[in-house]
MITIMI-37945 format. One line per field, with one value per residue (C-alpha): x, z, y negated. Coordinates in pm, whole numbers, plus 32768, in hexadecimal, padded with zeros to 4 digits. Each point is the difference from the previous one (the first is absolute). Last residue first. Layout:
% residues N
px = c(X/...);
pz = c(Z/...);
py = c(Y/...);
END
This chain:
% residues 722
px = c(174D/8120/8023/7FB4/809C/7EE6/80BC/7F92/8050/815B/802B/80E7/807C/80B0/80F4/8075/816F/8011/8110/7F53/7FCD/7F53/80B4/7F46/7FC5/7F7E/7EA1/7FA4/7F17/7FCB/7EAE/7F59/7F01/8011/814B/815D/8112/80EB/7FAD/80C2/8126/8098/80CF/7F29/7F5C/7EC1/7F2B/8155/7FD4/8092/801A/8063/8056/7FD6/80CA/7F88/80FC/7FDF/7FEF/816A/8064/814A/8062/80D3/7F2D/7EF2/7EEF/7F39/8075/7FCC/7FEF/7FC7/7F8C/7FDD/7F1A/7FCC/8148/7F51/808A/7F4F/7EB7/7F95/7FAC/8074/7FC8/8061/7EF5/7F5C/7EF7/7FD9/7EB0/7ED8/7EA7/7EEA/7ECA/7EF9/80C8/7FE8/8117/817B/80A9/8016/815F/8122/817D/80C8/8109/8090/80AC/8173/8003/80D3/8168/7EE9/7F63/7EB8/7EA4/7F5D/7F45/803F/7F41/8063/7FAC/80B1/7F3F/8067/7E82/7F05/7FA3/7EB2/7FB7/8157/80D0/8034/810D/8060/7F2E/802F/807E/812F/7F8D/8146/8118/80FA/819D/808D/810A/8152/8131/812C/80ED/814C/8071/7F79/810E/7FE4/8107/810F/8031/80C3/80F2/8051/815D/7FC1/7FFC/7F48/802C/7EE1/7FBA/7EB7/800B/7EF9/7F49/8156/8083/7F09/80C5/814A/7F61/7F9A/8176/805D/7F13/8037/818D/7FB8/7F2C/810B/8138/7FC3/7FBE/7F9E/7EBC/7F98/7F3B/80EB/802B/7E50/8014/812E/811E/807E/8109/7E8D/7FA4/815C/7FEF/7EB0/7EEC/7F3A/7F98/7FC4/8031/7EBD/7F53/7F10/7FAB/803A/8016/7F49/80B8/7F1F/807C/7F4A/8094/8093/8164/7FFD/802A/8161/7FEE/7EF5/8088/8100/7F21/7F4E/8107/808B/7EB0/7FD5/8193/7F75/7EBD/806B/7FB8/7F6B/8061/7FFA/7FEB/7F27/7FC3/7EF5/8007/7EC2/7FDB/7F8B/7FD3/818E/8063/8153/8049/8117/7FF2/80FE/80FF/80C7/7EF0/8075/803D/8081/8179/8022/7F9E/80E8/7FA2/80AD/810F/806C/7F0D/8046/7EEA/8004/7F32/7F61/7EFD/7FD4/816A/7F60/805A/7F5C/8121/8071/7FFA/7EBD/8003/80E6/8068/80B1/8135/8018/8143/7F6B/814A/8117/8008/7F2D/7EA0/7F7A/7E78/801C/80F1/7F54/7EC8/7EA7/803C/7EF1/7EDC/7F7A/7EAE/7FD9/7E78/7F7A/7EB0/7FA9/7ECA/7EDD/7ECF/80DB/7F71/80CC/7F12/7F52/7E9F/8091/810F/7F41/7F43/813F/8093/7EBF/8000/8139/7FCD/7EC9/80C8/80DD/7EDB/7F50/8169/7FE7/7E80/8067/8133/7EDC/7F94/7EEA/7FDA/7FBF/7E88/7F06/7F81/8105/8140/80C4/8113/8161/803C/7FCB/8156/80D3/813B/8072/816C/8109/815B/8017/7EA9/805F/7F02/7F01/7EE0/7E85/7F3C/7E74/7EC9/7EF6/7EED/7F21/802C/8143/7FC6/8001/812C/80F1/7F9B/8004/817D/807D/7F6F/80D1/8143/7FBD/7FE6/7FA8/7F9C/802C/7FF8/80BF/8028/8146/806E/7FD9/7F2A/8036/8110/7FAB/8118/7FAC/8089/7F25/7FA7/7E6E/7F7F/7E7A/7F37/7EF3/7F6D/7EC3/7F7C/7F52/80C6/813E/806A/8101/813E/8088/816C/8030/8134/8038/812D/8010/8197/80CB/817D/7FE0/7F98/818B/7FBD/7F2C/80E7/7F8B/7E60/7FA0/7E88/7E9F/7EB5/800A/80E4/7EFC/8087/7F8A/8078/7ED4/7FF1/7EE4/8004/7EDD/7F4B/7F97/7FA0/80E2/7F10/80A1/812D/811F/7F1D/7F65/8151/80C0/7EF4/8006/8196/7FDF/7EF3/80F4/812C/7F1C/7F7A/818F/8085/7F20/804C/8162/804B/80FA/8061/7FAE/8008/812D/80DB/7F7F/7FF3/81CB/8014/7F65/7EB8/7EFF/7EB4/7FD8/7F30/7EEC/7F8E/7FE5/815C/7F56/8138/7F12/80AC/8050/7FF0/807F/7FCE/8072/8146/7FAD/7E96/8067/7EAC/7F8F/7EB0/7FDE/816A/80A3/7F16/8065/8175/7FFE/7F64/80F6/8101/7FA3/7F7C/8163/809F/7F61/7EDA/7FD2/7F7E/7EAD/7E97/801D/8055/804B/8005/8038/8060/7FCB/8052/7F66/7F14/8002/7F92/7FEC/7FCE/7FA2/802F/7F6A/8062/7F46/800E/7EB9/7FC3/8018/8033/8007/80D8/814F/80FA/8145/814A/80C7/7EF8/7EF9/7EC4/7FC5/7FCA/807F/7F69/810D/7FF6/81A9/8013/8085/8155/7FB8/80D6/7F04/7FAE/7F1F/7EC7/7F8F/7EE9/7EEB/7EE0/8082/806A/7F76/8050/7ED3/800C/7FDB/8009/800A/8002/8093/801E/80BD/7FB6/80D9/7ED8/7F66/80A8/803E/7FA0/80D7/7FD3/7F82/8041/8100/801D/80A1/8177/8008/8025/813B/8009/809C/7FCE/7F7E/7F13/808F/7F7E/8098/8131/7FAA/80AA/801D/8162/8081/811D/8073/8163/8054/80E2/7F1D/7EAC/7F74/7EBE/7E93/7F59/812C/8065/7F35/80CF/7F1E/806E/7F32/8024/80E4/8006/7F57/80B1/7F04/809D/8049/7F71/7F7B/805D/7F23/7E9E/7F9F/7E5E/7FDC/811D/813B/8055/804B/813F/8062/8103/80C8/8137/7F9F/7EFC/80F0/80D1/7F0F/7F9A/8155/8074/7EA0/804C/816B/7F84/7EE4/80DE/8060/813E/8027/8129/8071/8153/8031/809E/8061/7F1A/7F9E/7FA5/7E83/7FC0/7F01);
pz = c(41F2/803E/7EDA/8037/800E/804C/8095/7FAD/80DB/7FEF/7F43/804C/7F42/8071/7F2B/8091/8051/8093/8125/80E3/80E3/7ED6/7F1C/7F7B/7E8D/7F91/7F6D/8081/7FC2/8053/7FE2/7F4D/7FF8/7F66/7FE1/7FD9/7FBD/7EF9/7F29/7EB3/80CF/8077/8128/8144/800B/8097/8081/807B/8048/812F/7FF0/814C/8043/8154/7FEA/812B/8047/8023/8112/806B/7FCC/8079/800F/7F4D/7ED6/80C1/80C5/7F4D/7EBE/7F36/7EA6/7F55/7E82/7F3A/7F43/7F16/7F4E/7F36/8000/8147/7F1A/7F50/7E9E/7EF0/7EEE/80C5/8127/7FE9/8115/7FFD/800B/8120/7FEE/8097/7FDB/7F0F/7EF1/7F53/7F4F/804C/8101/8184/802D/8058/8073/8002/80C4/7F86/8134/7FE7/8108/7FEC/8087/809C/80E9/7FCC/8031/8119/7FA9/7FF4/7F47/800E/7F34/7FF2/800D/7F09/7F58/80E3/80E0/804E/80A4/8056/7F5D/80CF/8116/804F/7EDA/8009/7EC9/8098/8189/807E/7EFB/8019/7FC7/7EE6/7FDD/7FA2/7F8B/7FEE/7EA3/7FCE/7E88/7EF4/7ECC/7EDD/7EFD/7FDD/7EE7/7ED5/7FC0/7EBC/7FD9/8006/7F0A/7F2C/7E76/7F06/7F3D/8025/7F6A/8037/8166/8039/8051/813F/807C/7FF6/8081/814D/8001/7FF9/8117/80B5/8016/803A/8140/80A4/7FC9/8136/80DD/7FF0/8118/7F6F/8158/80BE/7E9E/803B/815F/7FD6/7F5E/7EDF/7F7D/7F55/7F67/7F50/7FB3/7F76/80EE/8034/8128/8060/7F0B/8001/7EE5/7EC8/8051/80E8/7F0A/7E7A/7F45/7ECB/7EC1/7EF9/7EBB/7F5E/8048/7F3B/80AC/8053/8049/80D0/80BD/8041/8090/80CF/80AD/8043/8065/80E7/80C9/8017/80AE/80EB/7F98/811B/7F9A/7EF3/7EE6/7EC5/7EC0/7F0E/7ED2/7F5A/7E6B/7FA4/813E/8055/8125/80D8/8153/80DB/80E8/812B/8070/8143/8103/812A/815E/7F5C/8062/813D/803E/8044/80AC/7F51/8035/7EB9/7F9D/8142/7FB9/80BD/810A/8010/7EB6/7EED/7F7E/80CA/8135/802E/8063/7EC4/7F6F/809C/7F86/7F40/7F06/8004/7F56/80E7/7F7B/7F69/7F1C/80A1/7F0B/7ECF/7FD6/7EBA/807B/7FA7/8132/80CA/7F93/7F5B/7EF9/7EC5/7FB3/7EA6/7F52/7EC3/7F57/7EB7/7FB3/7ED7/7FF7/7F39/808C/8084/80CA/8085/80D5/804D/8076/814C/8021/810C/807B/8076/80AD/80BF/8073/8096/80BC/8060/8069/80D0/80BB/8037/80C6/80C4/8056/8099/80D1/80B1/80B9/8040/7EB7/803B/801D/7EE9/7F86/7F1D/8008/7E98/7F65/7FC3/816C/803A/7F02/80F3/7F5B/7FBC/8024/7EB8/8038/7F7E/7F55/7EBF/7F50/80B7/7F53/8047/7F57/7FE9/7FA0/7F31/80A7/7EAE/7FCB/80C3/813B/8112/7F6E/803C/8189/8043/7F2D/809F/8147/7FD6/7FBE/8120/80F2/7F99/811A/8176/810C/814F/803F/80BA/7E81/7F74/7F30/7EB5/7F82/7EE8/7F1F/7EC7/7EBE/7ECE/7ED3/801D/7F4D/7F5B/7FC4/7F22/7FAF/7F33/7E8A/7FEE/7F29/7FD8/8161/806A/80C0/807D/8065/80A2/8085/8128/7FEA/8107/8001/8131/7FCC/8032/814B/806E/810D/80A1/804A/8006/7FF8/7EC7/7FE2/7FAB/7FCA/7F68/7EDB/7EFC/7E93/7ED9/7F08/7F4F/7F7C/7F50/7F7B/7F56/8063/7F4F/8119/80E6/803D/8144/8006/804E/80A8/810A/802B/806D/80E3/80AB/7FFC/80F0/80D0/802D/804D/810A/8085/7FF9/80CE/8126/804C/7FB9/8108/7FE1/813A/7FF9/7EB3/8059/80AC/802E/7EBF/7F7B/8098/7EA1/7FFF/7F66/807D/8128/7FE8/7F89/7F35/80FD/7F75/7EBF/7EF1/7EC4/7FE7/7E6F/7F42/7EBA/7F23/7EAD/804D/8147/7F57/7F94/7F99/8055/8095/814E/8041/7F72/80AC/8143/7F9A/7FD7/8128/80C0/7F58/800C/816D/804E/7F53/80EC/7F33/80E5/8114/7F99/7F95/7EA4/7EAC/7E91/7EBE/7F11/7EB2/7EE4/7E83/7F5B/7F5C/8099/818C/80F7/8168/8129/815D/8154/8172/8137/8169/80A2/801F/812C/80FF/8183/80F8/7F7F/809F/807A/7FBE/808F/7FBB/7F43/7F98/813A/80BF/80A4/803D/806A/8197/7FFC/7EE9/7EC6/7F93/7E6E/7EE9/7ECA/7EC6/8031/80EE/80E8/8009/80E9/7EF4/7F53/7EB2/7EC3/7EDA/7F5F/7E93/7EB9/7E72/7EB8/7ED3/7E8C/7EA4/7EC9/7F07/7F6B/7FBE/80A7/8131/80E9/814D/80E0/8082/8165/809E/7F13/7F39/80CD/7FD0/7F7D/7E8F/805A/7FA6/7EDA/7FFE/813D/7F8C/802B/7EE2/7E88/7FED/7F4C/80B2/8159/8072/8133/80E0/80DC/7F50/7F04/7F2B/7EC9/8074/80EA/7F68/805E/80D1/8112/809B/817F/8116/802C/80B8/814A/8089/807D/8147/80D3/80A6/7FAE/8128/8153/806E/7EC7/7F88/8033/7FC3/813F/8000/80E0/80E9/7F65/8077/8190/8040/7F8B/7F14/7EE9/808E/8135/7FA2/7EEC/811F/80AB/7EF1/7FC5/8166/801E/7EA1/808A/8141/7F73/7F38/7EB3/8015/803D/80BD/7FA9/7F16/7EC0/7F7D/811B/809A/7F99/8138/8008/8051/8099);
py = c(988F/810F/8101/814D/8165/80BF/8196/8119/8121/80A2/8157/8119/8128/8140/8109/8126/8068/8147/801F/80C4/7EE1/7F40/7F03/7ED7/7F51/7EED/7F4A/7E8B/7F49/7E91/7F1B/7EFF/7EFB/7E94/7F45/8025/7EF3/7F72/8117/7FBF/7F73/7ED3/7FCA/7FB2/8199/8038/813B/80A8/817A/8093/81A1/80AF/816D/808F/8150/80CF/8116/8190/80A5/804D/7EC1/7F84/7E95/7F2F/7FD6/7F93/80A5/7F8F/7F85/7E98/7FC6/7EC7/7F94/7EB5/7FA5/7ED6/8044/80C7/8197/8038/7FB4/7EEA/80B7/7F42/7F07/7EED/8065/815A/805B/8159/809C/8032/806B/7F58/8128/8022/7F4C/7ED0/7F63/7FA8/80C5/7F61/7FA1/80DE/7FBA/8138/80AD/814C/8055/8095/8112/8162/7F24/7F1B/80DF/7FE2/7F55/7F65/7E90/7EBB/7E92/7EB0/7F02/7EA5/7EDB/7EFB/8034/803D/813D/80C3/8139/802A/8107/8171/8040/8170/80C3/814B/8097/80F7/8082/8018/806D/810C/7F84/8000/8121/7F90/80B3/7F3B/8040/7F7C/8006/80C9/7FE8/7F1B/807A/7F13/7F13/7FF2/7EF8/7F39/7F50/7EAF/7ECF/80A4/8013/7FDF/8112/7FE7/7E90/7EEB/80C9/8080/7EAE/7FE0/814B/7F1C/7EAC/80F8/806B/7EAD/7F53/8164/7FC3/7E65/8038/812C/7F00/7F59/8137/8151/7FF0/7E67/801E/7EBA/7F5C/7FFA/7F6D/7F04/7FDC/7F04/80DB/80FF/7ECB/7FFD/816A/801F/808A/8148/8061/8163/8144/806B/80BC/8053/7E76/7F18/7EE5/8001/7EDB/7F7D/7F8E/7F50/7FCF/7F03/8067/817E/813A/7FE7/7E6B/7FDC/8140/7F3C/7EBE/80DA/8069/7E94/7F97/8135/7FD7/7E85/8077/80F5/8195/808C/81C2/80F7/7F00/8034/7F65/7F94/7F93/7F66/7F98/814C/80D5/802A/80A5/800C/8128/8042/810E/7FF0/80F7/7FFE/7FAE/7F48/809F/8161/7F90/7F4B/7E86/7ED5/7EA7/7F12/7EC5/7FC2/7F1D/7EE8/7F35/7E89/7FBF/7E9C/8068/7FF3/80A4/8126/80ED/8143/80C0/7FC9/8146/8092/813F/811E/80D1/8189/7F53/7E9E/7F77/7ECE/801F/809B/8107/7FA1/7FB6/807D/8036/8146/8043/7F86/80BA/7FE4/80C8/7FBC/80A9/7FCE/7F75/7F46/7FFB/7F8C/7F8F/7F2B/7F45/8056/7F0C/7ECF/7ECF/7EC1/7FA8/7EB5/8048/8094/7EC8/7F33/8118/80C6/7ECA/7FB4/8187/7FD5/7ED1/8091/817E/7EDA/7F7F/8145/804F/7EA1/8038/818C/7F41/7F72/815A/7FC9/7F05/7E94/7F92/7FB4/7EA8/7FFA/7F35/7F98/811B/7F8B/7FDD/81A4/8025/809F/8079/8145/8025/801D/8062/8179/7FE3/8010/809C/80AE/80C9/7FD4/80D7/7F50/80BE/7F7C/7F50/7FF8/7EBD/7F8F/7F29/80EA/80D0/7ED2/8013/8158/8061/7EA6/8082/811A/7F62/7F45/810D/8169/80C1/8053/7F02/8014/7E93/8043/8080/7E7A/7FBA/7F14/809D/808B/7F3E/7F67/8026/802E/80DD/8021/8143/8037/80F2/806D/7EE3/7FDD/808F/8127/8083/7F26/800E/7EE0/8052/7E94/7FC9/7EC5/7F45/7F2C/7F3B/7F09/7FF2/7F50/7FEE/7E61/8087/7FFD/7EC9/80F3/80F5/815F/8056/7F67/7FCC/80B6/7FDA/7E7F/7FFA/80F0/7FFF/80B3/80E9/80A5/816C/80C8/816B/80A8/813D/8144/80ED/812D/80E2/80C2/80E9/7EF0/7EC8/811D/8092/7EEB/7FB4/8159/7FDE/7EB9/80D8/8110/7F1D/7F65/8140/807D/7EE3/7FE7/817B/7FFC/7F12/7EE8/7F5D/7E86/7F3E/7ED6/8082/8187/8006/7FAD/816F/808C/8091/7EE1/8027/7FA3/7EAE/7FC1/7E94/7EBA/7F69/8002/802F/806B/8120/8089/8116/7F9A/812A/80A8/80A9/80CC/803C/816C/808D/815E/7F98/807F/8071/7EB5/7F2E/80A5/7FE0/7E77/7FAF/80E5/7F3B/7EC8/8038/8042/7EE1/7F05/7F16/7EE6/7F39/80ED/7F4B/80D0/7FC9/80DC/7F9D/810A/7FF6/8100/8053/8121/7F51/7E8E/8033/7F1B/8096/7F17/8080/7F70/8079/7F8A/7F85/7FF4/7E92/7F57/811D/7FA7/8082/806F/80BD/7F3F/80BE/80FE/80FE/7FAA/812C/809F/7E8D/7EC4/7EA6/7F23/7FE1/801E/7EFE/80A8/7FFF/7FE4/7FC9/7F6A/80C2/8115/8042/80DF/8104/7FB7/8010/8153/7FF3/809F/7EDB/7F96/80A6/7F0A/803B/7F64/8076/7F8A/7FE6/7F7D/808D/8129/80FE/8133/7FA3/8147/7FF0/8099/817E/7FE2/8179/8025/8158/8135/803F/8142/7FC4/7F21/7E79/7FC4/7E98/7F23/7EEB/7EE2/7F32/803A/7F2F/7EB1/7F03/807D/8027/80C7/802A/80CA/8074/7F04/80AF/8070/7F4A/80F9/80AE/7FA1/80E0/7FC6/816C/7FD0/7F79/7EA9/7ED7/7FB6/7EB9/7F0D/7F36/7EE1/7EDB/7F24/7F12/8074/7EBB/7F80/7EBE/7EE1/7FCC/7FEB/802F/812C/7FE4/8091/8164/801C/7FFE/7EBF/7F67/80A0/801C/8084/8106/808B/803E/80A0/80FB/8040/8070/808F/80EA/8056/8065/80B8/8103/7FD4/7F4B/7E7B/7FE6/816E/7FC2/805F/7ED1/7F1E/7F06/7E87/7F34/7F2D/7EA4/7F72);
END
């Protein structure tokens, strides 16, 4: 379909919900479907990752401006970030950082589940829900989610050297939006007194089953629903909790390995297939080993894979593929370590589905089946990882250095001159959704225009170097040939044998990100380049130009630096959760007896899910003899299977529903299913002998107290046939 350019200034696409449906459905058109990608399509998404920016920080910099450069900072050796000359009546930090006593190299690792009501909807695709699609408090033009695979979660890595720091930051979000940068930023900054704005790559994940309404600019309601400040600050909150934990806890003597390897089978070009010759496999390692006791700290995967594997009509909340990478590669490690998984380029690269590469089993498909093909990919993964674990690259003392500055994010920045991609304010879906691969030929010029404020106008830029490792960042889907020619610059300015890494969707969202060429071919991800053709190559340089500053300070960037705004609170929707019926009652207990394959189901009354997020836990009987059978977790992989394995899987269901009133409270009937047997392989292929689920949560009375509640299935003999 295509689309009609519009005059500068004018209202086609302005900020009211005309303009956002007039958008929203033509975005619908030209990339196919209404109704998100069926679970298992690994083509383009339908409103794409269309997320935003984050939060910048407004703070004075802790480390001083370089003499011209405005916003930016260089860590070689410049004492930390602790703020200087701070006033006598400023009170001390609440989490003063951890001081190293030495210049080792050391680290800390940390990890918060993100607080966000079962029901909430979900990021990344377009949505026009069906007219019976399950609605509630916490969606509002979008679908709310039904079932929760994985709590969604937030995971930070600090590595310290003296006074030196790096922070590696990742969540199950579409994307890191300027906003929560910012107000991430400032809540660290008032607990602890340290300036992380220059030091961290906060980055999304890009699950397409993360929350959504978070990001406050008119460019949410396409592709994030509404935003809604209540959703957005728990999140930022628990983001900054994280932050703080790695900042003022121990931080212990480590050692740094790093492996390049290659994985071809999780993922695949998504544009035209003759141009696959593009196609990189890189996945790279980075390895955090504890000297004292010895064993793995933590570990990050560099790789680009969508998570697209549901669709938003499935109405699942969590972490996706990239998740089940995380699960799956943990499994095998000694010691289950925990697993960051950090996209690359994943502009134009789908997850596959690798469930042919593993044999039959005795045990049935997954309920649903798109679970098997998700365990399949975190195998693929985990294969990969094992394969080159004993072969790393190891360094005890490396150096660490650290570039960061914001950079405009503007037409005008971008160099274009007059009557050039005359679209000043930016703009979607040039094209009209037509491709060199296919029947329908682009037209570029025709574009759907957005008003000023739509796109963020700054964007942090941030490089590393850990010894032999760069790293880089790029506020938006980088697309595989725009990466490799990145990558091969900063190659070149650090030094060309090392190892460079590309960090996308991080520190924030600018779109797609393609080179100009690519960008002339059209289709879906030209279509949600927001600034253009030229917008790929203008971050590809001034991302090079901060990578430059990690050989030479002085260094000159190919931008001039920007500073941020201040976050600000944006629209805010009170809500009180409703009052619970009867909270720990059991509404269907476990069989008597079961066999592996079966899956286990077991409900009870709890809360309302915007105060409710059930611990749910698998028990067997505890070893040795006691008086009475007493229960403890069962651990599978080296942890606990709980709603965080992707054994279980959690539902909610209200009466009265969502759409009706209440006056005396509501009965929340919360389901957990547990799958006794898994076809792709794991450590526990299936469960036998006696167990049993408990559950512990949290319920709102009528007069508003929140209480906590607990609830404990019978045992259930899990047995195999004769």
């Amino acid at each position: 379909m295509a689309t009609v350019g519009r005059e500068r200034g004018s209202g086609a696409c302005g900020h009211g919900s005309s303009g956002v449906a007039l958008v929203l459905a033509l975005l619908l058109a030209a990339c196919g479907g209404s109704n998100g990608p069926a679970t298992g399509d690994p083509g383009p998404d339908v409103v794409g990752d269309v997320p935003a920016d984050l939060p910048g920080d407004t703070s004075p910099d802790i480390l001083p401006d370089l003499p011209g450069d405005p916003g930016s900072e260089v860590l070689p050796d410049l004492p930390g970030d602790l703020l200087a000359d701070v006033p006598p009546d400023v009170p001390a930090p609440s989490d003063p950082p951890y001081v190293a006593p030495d210049d080792r190299l050391r680290a800390r690792y940390a990890a918060r589940d993100l607080p966000v009501p079962l029901g909430i909807s979900t990021a990344g695709y377009g949505q026009v829900p069906a007219g019976n699609a399950p609605r509630s408090p916490f969606a509002d033009g979008f679908q709310a989610t039904t079932t929760l695979l994985h709590p969604p979660r937030i995971q930070a890595v600090q590595v310290l050297r003296g006074d030196r720091r790096l922070l590696m930051v990742v969540g199950d979000i579409v994307a890191v939006f300027r906003t929560l940068e910012t107000r991430v930023v400032e809540r660290v900054r008032d607990r602890t007194g340290v300036d992380v704005s220059g030091v961290m790559v906060l980055a999304g994940n890009h699950t397409h089953t993360g929350p959504a309404r978070l990001f406050d600019t008119p460019l949410g309601p396409i592709f994030s629903d509404s935003y809604r400040e209540e959703a957005f600050e728990p999140v930022a909150e628990a983001v900054a909790d994280a932050i703080v934990d790695v900042l003022s806890g121990e931080n212990v003597p480590v050692k740094l390995g790093d492996a390049d390897l290659q994985n071809s089978t999780m993922h695949a070009y998504r544009r035209c297939p003759w141009e696959a010759e593009t196609q990189d496999d890189a996945m790279h390692l980075l390895r955090l080993e504890r000297l004292e006791p010895p064993g793995t700290m933590a570990v990050i995967l560099n790789y680009a894979m969508h998570g697209t594997v549901f669709g938003y009509a499935d109405g699942v909340l969590g972490g996706d593929a990239p998740r089940s990478v995380e699960l799956k590669v943990q499994e095998v490690l000694d010691g289950a370590p925990p697993v960051m998984f950090f996209q690359s380029w994943a502009g134009d690269q789908a997850p596959t589905d690798p469930r042919d590469a593993y044999p039959t089993t005795p045990w049935p498909e997954s309920s649903p089946p798109v679970l098997d093909r998700l365990e399949a990919l975190g195998r693929s993964a985990a294969e990969t990882v094992l394969a080159g674990w004993d072969a790393m690259n190891w360094q005890e003392a490396p150096d660490l250095v650290v570039a960061s500055a914001v950079a405009p994010m503007t037409w005008e920045a971008i160099g274009y001159a007059p009557g050039e991609w005359d679209h000043p304010a930016g703009a979607l879906l040039c094209g009209g959704g037509g491709s060199v691969c296919t029947s329908t030929p682009p037209s570029m010029e025709a574009c759907v225009d957005v008003d000023y404020g739509w796109i963020p106008d700054t964007v942090r830029l941030t490089s590393f170097r850990l010894g032999t490792v760069a790293g880089v960042t790029l506020p938006g889907e980088p697309a595989t040939p725009l990466a490799q020619d990145l990558l091969d610059r900063v190659r070149m300015k650090v030094r060309p044998a090392w190892s460079a890494l590309l960090f996308g969707y991080a520190n924030g969202y600018s779109g797609y990100l393609l080179l100009p060429d690519d960008w002339a071919r059209g289709g879906y991800e030209p279509g949600m380049q927001l600034f253009g053709p030229r917008q790929g190559e203008y971050l590809r340089d001034a991302a090079a130009s901060v990578a430059g500053r990690l050989s030479n300070p002085d260094a000159p960037l190919s931008f001039t630096p920007a500073v941020p705004p201040a976050w600000a609170p944006g629209a805010s929707v009170p809500y009180t959760p409703s009052a619970s019926v009867d909270p720990g009652a059991i509404v269907t207990d476990l069989p008597a007896s079961s066999m592996p394959g079966d899956v286990l189901t077991f409900a009870w009354k709890g809360g309302d899910p915007w105060v409710d997020r059930p611990e749910v836990v698998v028990e067997v009987p505890a070893a040795g003899p006691t008086a009475e059978e007493t229960f403890e977790p069962l651990r599978a992989g080296g942890r606990v299977v709980d709603q965080r394995d992707y054994r279980v899987l959690l539902s909610v269901a209200p009466d009265p529903p969502w759409d009706q009133p209440a006056p005396g409270g509501r009965t929340f009937a919360w389901t957990a299913t547990v799958r006794t047997a898994l076809r792709i392989p794991a450590p526990l292929p299936f469960l036998e002998g006696r167990l049993r689920v408990s559950v512990t949560g949290r319920a709102a009375a009528t007069g508003g107290t929140v209480a906590p509640y607990e609830a404990v299935s019978s045992p259930v003999n899990v047995t195999l046939p004769d």
